[in-house]
ROSESE-625589 format. One line per 3 residues: their letters; for each residue x, y negated, z negated of N, C-alpha, C, O. Coordinates in steps of 0.1 Angstrom, whole numbers, plus 5000, padded with zeros to 4 digits. Example, Ala and Ser with C-alpha at 12.3 -4.5 7.8 and 13.67 -1.06 7.14 Angstrom:
! ROSESE-625589
AS = 5132,5057,4922,5123,5045,4922,5132,5033,4922,5142,5033,4915; 5128,5022,4929,5137,5011,4929,5129,5000,4921,5134,4989,4920
END
This chain:
! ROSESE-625589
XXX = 7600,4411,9616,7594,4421,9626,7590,4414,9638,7584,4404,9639; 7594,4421,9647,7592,4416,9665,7586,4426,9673,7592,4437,9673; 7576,4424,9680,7569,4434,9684,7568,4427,9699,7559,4418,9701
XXX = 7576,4430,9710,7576,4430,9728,7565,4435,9735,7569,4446,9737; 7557,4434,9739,7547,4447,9749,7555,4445,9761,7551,4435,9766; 7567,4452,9770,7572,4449,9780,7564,4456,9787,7566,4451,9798
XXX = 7552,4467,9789,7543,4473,9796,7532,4473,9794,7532,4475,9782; 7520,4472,9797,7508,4472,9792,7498,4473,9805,7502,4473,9817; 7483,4475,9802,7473,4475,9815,7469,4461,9822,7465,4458,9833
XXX = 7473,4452,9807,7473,4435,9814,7481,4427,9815,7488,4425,9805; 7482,4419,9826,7489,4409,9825,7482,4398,9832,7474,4399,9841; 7487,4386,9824,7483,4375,9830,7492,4364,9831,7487,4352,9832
XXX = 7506,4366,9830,7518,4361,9834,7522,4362,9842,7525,4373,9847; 7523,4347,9850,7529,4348,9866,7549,4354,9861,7557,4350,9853; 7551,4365,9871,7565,4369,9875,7563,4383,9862,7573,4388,9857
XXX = 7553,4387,9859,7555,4399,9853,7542,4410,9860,7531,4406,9864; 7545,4421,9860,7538,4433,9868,7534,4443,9859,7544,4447,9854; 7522,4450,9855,7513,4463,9852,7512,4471,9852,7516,4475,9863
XXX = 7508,4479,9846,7504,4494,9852,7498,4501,9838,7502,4498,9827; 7491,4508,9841,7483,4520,9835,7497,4524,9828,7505,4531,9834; 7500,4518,9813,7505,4528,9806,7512,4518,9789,7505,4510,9783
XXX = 7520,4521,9785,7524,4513,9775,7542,4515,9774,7550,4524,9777; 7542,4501,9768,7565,4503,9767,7564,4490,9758,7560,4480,9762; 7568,4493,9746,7568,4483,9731,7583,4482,9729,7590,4492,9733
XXX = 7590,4470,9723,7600,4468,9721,7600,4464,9706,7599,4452,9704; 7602,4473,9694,7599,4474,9683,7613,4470,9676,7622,4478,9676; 7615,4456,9669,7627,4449,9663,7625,4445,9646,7618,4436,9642
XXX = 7634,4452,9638,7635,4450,9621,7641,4455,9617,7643,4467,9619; 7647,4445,9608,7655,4452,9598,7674,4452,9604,7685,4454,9599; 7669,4449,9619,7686,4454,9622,7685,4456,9635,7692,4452,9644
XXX = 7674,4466,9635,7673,4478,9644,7661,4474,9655,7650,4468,9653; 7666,4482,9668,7659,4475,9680,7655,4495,9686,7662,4505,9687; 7640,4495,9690,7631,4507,9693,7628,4504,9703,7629,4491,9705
XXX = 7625,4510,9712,7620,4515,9727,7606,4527,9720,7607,4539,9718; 7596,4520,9718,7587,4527,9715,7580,4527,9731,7577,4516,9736; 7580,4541,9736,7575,4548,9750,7584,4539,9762,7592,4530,9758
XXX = 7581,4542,9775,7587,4536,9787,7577,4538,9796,7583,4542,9806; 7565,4537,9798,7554,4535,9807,7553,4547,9817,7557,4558,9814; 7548,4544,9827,7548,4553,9842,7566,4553,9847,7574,4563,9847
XXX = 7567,4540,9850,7577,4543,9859,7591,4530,9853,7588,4524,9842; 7600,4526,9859,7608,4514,9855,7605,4499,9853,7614,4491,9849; 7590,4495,9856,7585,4484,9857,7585,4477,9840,7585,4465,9838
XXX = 7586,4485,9834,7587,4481,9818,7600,4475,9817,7602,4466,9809; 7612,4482,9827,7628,4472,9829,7626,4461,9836,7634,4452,9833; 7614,4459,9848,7618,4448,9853,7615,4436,9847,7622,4425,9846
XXX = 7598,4439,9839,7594,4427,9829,7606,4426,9817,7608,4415,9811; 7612,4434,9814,7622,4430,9803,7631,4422,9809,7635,4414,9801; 7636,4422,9818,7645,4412,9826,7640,4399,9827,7646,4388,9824
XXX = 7626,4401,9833,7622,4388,9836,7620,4380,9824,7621,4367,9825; 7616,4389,9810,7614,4382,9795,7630,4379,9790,7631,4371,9781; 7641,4384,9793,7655,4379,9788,7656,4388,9779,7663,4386,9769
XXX = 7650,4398,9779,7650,4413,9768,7660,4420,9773,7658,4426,9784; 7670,4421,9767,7679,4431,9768,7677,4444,9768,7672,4445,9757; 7678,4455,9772,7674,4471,9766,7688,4474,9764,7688,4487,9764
XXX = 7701,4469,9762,7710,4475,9757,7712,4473,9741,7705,4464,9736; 7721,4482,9734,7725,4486,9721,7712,4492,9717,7710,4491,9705; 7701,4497,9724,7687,4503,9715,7696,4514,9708,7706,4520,9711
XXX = 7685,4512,9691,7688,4524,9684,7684,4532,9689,7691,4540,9694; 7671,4533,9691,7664,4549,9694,7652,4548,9704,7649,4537,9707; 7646,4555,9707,7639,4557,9718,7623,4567,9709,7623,4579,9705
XXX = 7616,4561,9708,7603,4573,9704,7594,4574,9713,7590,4563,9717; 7588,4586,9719,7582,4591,9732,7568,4593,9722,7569,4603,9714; 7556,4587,9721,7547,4589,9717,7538,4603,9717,7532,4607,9707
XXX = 7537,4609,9730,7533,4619,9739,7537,4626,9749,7546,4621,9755; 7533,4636,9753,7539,4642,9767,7530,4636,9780,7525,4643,9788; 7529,4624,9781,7521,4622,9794,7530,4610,9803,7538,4601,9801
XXX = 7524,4613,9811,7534,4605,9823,7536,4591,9821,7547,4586,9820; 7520,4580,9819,7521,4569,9814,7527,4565,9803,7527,4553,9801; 7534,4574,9795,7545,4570,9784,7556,4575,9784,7565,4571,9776
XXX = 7559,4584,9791,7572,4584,9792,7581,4590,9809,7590,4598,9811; 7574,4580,9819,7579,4586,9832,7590,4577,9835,7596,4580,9845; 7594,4562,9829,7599,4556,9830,7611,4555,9822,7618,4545,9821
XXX = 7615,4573,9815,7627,4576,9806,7636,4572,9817,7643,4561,9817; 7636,4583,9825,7649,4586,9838,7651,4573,9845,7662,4572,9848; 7644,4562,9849,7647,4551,9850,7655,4542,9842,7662,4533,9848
XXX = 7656,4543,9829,7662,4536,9820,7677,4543,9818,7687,4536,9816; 7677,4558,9818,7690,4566,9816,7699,4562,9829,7711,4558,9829; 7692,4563,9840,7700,4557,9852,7708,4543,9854,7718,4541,9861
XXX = 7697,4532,9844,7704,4517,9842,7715,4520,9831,7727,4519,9833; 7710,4523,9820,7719,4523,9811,7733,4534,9808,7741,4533,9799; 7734,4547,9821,7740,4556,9818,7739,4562,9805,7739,4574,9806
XXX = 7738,4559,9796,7736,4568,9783,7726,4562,9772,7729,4552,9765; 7715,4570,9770,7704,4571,9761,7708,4571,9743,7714,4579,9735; 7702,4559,9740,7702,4563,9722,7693,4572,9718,7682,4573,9723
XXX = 7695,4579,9710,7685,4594,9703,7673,4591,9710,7672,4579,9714; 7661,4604,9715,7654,4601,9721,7645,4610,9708,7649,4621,9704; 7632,4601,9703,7627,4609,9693,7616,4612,9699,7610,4603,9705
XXX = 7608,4630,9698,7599,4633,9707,7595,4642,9700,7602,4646,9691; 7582,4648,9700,7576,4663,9695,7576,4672,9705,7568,4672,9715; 7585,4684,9702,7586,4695,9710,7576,4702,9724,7579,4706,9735
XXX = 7564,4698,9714,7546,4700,9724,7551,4696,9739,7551,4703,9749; 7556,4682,9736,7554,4670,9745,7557,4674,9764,7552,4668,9774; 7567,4689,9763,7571,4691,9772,7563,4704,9777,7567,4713,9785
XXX = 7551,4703,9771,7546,4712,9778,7533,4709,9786,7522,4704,9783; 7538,4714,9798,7523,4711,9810,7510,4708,9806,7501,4716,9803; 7510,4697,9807,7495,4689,9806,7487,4687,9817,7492,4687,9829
XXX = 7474,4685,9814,7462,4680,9824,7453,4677,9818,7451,4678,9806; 7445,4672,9827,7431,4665,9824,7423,4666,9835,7425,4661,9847; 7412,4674,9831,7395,4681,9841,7394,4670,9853,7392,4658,9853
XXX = 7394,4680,9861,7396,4671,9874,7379,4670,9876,7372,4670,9867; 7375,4667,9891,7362,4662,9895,7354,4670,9900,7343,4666,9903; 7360,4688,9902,7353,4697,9901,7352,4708,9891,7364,4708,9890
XXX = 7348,4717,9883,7348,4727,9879,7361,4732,9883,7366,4730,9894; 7366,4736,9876,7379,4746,9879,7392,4739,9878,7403,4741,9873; 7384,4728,9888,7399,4716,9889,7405,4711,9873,7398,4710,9862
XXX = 7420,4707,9877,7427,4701,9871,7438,4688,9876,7443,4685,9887; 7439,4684,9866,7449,4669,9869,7463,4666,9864,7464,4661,9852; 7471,4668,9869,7484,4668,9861,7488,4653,9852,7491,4641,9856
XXX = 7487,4658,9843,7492,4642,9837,7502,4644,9827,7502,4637,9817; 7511,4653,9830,7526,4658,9818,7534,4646,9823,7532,4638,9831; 7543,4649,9816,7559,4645,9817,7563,4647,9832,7562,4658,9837
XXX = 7568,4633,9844,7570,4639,9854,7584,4645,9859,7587,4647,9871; 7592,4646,9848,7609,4654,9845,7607,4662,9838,7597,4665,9832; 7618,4667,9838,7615,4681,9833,7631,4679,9816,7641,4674,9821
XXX = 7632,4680,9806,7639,4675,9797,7655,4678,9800,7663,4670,9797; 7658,4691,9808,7670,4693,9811,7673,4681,9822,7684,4675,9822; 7664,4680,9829,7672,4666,9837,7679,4654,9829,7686,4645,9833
XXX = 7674,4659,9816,7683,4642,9812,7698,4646,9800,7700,4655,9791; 7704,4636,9804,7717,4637,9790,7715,4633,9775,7724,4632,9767; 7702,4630,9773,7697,4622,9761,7699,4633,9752,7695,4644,9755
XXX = 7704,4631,9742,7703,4636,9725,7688,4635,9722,7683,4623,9719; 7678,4648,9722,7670,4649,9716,7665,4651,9706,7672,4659,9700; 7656,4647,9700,7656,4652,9683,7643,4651,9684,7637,4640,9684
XXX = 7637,4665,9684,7627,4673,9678,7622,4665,9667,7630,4663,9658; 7611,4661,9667,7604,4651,9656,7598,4662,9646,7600,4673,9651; 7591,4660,9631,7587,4666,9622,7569,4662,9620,7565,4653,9627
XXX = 7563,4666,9615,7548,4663,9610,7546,4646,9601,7537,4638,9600; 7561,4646,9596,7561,4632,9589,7580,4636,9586,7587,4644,9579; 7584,4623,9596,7601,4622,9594,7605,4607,9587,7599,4596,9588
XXX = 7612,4607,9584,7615,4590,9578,7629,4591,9589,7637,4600,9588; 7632,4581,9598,7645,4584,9605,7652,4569,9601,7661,4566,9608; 7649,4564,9594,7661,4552,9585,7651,4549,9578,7640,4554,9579
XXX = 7656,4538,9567,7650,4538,9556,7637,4530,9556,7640,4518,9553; 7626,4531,9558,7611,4524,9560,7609,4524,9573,7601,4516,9578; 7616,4534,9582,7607,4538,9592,7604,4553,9594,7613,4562,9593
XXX = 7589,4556,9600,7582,4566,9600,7575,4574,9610,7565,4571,9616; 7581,4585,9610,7568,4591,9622,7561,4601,9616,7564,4609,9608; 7550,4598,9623,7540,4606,9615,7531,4611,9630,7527,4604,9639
XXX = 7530,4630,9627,7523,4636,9643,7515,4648,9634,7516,4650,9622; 7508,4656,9642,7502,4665,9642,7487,4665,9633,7481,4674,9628; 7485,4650,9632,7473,4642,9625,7464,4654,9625,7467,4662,9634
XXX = 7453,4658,9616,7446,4667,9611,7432,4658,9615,7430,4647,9611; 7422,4666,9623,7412,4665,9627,7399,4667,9610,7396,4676,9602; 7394,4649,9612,7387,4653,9600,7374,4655,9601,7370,4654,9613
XXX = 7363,4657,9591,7348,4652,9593,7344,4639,9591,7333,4637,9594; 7353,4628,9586,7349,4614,9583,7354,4609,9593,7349,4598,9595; 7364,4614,9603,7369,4607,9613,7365,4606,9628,7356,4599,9632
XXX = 7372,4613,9633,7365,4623,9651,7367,4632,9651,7375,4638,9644; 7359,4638,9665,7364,4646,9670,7375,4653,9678,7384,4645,9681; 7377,4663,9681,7391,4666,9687,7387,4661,9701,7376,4664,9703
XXX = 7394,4653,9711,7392,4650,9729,7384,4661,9733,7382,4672,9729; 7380,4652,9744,7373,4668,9754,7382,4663,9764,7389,4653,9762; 7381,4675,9779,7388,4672,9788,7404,4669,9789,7409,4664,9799
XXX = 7408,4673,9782,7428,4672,9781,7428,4690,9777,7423,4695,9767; 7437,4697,9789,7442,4706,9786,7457,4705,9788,7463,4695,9793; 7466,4720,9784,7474,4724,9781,7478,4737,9786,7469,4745,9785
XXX = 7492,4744,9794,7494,4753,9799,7503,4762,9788,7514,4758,9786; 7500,4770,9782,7510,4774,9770,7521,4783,9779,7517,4791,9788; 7531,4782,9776,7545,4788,9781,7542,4803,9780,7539,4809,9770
XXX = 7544,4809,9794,7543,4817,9800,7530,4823,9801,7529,4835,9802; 7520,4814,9800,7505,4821,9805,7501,4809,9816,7506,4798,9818; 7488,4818,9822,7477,4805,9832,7471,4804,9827,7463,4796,9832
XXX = 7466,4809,9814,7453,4800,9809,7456,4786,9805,7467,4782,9800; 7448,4780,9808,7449,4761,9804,7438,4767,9785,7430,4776,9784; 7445,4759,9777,7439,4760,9766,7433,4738,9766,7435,4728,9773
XXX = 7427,4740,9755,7421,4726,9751,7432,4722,9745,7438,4730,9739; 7435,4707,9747,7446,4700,9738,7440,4693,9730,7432,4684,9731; 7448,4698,9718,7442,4694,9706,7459,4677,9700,7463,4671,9689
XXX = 7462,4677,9714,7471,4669,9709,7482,4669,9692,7484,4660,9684; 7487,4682,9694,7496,4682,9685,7512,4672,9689,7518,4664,9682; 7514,4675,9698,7526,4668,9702,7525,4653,9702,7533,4648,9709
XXX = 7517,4647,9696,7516,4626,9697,7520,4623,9681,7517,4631,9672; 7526,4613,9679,7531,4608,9671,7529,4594,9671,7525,4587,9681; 7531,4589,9657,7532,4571,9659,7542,4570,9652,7549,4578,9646
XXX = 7545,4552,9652,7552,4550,9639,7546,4541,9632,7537,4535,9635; 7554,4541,9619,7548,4533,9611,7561,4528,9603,7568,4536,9598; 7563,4514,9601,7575,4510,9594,7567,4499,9582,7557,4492,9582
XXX = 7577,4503,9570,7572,4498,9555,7581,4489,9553,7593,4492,9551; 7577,4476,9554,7580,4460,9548,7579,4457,9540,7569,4462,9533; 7586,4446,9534,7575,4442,9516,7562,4438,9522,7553,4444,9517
XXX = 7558,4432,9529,7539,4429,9530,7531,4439,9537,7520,4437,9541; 7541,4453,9538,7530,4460,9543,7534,4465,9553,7545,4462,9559; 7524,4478,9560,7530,4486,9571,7524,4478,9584,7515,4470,9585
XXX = 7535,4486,9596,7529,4482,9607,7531,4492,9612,7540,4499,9608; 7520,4497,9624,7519,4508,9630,7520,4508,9645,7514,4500,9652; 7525,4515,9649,7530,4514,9668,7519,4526,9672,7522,4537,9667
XXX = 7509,4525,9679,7504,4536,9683,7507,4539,9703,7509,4530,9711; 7506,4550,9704,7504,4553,9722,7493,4549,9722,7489,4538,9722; 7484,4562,9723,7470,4565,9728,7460,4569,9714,7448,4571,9716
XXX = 7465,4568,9701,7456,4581,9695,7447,4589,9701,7436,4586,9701; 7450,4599,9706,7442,4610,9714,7430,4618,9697,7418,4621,9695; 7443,4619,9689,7435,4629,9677,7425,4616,9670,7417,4618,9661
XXX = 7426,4603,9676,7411,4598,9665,7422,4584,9658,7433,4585,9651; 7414,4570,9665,7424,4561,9656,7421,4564,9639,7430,4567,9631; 7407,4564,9635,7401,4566,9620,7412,4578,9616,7420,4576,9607
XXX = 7411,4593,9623,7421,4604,9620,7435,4599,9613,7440,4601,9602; 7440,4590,9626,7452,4585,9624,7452,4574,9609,7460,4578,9599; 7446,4565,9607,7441,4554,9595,7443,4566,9581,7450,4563,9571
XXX = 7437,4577,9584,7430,4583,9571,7448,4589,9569,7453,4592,9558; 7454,4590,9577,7469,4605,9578,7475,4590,9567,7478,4592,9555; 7476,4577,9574,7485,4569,9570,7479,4565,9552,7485,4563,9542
XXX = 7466,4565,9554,7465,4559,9536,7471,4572,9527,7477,4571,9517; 7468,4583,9533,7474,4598,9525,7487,4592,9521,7491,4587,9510; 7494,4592,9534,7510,4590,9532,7516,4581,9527,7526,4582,9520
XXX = 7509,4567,9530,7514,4553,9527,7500,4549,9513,7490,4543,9517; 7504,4553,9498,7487,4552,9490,7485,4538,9484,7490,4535,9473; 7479,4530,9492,7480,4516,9486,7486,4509,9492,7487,4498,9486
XXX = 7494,4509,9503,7500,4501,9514,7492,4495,9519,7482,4501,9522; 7493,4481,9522,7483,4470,9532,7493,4476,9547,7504,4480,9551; 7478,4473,9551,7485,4477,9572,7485,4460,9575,7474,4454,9576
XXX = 7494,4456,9576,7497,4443,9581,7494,4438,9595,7487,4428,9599; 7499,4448,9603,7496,4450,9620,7495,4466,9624,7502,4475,9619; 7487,4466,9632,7481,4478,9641,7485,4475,9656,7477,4470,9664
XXX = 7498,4478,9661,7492,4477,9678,7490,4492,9684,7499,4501,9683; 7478,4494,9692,7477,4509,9693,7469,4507,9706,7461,4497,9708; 7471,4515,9714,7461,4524,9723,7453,4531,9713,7458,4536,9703
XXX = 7435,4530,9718,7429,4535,9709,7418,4547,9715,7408,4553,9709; 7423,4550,9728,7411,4557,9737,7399,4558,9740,7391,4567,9742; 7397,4545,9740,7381,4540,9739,7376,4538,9758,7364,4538,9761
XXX = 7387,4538,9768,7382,4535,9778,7371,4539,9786,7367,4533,9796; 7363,4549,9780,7355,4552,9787,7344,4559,9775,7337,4568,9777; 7345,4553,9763,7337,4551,9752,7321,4547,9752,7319,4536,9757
XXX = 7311,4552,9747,7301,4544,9752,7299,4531,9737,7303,4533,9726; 7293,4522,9741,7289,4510,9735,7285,4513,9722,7291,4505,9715; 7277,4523,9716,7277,4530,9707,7289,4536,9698,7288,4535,9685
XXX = 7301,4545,9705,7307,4551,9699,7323,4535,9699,7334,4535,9694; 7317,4528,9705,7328,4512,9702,7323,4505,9690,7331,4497,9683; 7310,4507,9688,7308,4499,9678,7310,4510,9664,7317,4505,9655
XXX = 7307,4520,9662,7310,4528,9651,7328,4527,9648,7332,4522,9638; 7335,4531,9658,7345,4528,9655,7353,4516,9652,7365,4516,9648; 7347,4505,9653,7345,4490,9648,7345,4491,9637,7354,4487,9630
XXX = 7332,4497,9630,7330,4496,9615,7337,4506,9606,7341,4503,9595; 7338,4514,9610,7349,4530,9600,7362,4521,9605,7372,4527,9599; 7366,4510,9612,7382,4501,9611,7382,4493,9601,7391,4488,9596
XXX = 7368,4491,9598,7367,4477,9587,7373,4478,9574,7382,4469,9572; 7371,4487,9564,7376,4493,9555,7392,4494,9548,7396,4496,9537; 7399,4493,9563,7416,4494,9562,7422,4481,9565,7434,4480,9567
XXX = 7409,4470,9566,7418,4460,9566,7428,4456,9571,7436,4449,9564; 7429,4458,9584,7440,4458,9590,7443,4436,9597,7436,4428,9603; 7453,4435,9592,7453,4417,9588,7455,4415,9602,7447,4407,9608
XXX = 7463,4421,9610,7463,4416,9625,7469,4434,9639,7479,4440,9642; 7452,4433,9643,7445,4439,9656,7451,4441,9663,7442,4438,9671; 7460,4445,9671,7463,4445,9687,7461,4460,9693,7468,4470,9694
XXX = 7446,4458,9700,7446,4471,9707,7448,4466,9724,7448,4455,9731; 7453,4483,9724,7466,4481,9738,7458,4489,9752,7447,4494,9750; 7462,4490,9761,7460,4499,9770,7449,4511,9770,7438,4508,9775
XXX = 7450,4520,9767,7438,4531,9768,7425,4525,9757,7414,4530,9756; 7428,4516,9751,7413,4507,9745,7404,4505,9753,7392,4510,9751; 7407,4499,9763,7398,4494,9775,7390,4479,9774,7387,4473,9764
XXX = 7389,4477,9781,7385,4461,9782,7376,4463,9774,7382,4463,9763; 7364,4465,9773,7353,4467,9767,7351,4468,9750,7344,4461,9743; 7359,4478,9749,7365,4478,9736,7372,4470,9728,7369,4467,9717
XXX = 7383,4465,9735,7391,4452,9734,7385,4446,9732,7385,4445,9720; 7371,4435,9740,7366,4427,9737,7356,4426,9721,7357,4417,9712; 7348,4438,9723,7342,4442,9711,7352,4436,9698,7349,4426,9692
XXX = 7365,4445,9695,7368,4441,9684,7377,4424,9682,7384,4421,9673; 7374,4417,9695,7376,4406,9692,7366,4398,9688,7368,4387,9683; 7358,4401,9690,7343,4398,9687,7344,4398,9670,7344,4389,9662
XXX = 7345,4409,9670,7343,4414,9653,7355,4408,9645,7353,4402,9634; 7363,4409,9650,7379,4409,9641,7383,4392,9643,7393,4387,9637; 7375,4383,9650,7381,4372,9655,7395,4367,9652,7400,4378,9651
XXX = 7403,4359,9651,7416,4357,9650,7426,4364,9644,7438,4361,9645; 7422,4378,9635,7428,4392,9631,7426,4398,9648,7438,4399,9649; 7423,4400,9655,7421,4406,9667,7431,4398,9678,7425,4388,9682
XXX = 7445,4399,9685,7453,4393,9693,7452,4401,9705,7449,4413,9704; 7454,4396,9716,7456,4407,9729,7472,4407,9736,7480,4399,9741; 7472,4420,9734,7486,4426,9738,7491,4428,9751,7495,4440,9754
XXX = 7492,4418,9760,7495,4419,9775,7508,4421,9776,7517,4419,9767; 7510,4426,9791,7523,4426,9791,7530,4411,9787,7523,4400,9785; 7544,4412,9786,7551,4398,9779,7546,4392,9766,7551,4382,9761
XXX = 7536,4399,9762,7532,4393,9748,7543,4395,9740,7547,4406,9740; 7549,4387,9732,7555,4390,9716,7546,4385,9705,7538,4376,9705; 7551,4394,9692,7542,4391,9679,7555,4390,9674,7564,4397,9678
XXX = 7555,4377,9662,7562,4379,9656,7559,4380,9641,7557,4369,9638; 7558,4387,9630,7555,4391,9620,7564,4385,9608,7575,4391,9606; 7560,4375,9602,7569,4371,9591,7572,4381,9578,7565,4390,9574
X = 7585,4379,9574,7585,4387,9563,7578,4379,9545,7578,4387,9535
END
């Protein structure tokens, strides 16, 4: 198993470039993943600059409908002329925001194409799909009482109304691929709750060791308190090796390297993991 971050919020490699968002290059078994494409094409240029090819990808998985993960599709359909399966949840295309800085206001943060712009073979993802054999997506995570809360501040425009409803983030997905030593899990953002997300995977996977976690965990603007709780409700799943990504936030990041010491890696752009079998 080979895990690329070609996008991420950090970098600290000279000849590679940033931005607010995430683009993983997910390799096993055979098979080569484009898990998300960032804001924009800059996830193509660090791949270039790393000797990462993006041709022959199997498939393409779109974590969410927000711009930082997947604005950088149509960039990639343009280099490559033609898209391998593009795996997404239906939601994902529907008008998103986030509470702007007055009352009333709103912030667009959807998809910035619209899906008929592209020639990609779509495929409508499931609540829990296996799309080859030991790999998994798993979406529509169930909000628990051991876990979190549902987000504040992320709304949703439902098709053919103006009311903005609250997003309860049904449309986010992860994946999760099963090895002999165990799962690893690709996350975006967890919006519904990394613990949410932990508790969906021990249901699904009963007695599976989590080998590696790399996830956005939405901690960026977490207070010090609600970083360290979710520190300790992580302890329990054992997760052998750490990598939180992007929407973590420095802060956070540091915390669980604090805690997790050499289980805890940092996922910058150009980072690779490589995962023994």
């Amino acid at each position: 198993m080979k895990l690329t971050v070609l996008n991420e919020n950090l970098v600290y490699r000279a000849g590679l470039t940033a931005e607010h968002g995430l683009s993983v290059l997910v390799e096993e078994q055979g098979r080569r993943l484009l898990f998300d494409t960032g804001q924009t094409g800059r996830f193509m240029e660090n791949a270039a600059r790393l000797g990462v090819s993006l041709e022959g990808l199997d498939a393409i998985i779109l974590s969410h409908g927000h711009y930082d993960h997947c604005g950088g599709l149509t960039a990639l359909e343009k280099q490559l002329g033609q898209l391998p399966p593009v795996y997404v949840r239906k939601a994902s295309f529907l008008k998103k925001y986030t509470a702007g800085r007055r009352p009333g206001e709103y912030r667009d943060i959807g998809i910035p194409w619209k899906r008929k712009e592209s020639r990609a073979k779509w495929i409508d993802t499931e609540d829990f799909q296996e799309i080859w054999p030991g790999f998994y997506l798993l979406g529509n995570i169930p909000y628990r009482p051991e876990g979190e809360p549902r987000p504040e501040g992320f709304f949703y425009q439902p098709e053919g109304k103006e009311e903005m409803e609250p997003d309860a983030f049904s449309d986010e997905q992860f994946l999760a691929v099963d090895s002999p030593k165990g799962l690893t899990l690709v996350m975006g953002c967890s919006h519904m709750g990394i613990i949410n997300c932990l508790l969906q995977v021990r249901e699904r996977f009963p007695g599976r060791p989590i080998r590696c976690m790399l996830a956005g965990m939405h901690l960026m603007n977490a207070s010090e308190e609600q970083i360290q709780k979710t520190i300790e409700r992580l302890r329990p799943f054992r997760v052998e090796c750490l990598i939180p990504v992007h929407c973590t936030g420095v802060e956070a990041i540091v915390a669980m390297k604090q805690a997790f010491g050499k289980r805890c890696r940092i996922g910058q752009c150009g980072a690779r993991f490589l995962l023994d079998e």
